[in-house]
N, C-alpha and C positions, 0 to 999 in steps of 0.2 A: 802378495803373501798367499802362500797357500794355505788351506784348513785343514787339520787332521779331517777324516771321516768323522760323524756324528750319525755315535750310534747309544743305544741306548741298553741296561743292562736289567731293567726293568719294565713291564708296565707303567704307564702316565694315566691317570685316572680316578675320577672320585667312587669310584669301587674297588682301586687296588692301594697295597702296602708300596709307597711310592720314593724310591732313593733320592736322596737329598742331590747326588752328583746330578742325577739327570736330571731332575729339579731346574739346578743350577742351569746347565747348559742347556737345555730348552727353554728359558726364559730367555737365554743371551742369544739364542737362534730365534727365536720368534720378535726379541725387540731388532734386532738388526735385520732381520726381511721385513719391519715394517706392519707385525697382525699383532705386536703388543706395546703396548704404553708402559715406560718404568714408574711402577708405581712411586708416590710420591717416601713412601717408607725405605724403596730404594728393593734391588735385585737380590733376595735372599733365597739361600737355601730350601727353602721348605714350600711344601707344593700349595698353593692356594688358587682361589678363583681367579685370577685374574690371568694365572698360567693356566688353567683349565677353558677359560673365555678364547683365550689363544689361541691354544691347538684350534678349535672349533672355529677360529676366523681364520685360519692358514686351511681348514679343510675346506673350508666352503669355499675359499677364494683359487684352491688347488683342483676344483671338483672332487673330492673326497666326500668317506660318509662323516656329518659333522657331528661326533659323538662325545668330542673331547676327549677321545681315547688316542694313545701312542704307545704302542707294542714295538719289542727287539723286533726285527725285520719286517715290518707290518706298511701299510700303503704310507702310512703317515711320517716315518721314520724316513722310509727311502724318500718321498719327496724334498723332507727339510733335508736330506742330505745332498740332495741332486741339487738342492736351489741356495745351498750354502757351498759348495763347491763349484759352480758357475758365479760365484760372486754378487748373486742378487739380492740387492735389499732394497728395502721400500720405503715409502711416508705415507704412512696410515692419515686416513682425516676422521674426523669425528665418525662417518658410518663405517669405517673399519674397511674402506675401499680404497684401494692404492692408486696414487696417481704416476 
């Protein structure tokens, strides 16, 4: 199966007004590469810590800067997109290190 692109039509971050779509598919990209846990309330819309935890364990595991930031065309954006179009995903362990 192939994956549309993943891209983003906003900023990701707990300093910006943040869209519920990218919300959305950034958590379903961060739990299928493996840097996020579905919370037990389950994958919703709306941007909270645990997708901001996220970004920051996909950066720091990508060498990225780990800001918890995710900009339209930004480092962060094209990595999860280069590593969700190669079909990579992960199994997180408890220190958020992939085996």
């Amino acid at each position: 199966m192939i994956r549309p692109a993943f891209r983003l039509k906003k900023p990701l971050g707990l300093a910006y007004t943040m869209d519920e779509d990218d919300a959305l598919k950034t958590k379903v990209a961060l739990r299928d590469l493996g840097h996020m846990k579905r919370p037990d309330y389950g994958l919703t819309p709306y941007p909270d810590q645990p997708m901001i935890d996220g970004i920051r364990n996909f950066q720091r595991g990508h060498g990225l800067k780990a800001d918890g930031v995710a900009k339209p065309g930004g480092s962060t954006e094209r990595r999860l997109n280069t590593e969700l179009m190669n079909g990579r995903t992960g199994r997180q362990t408890e220190t958020g290190k992939h085996h």
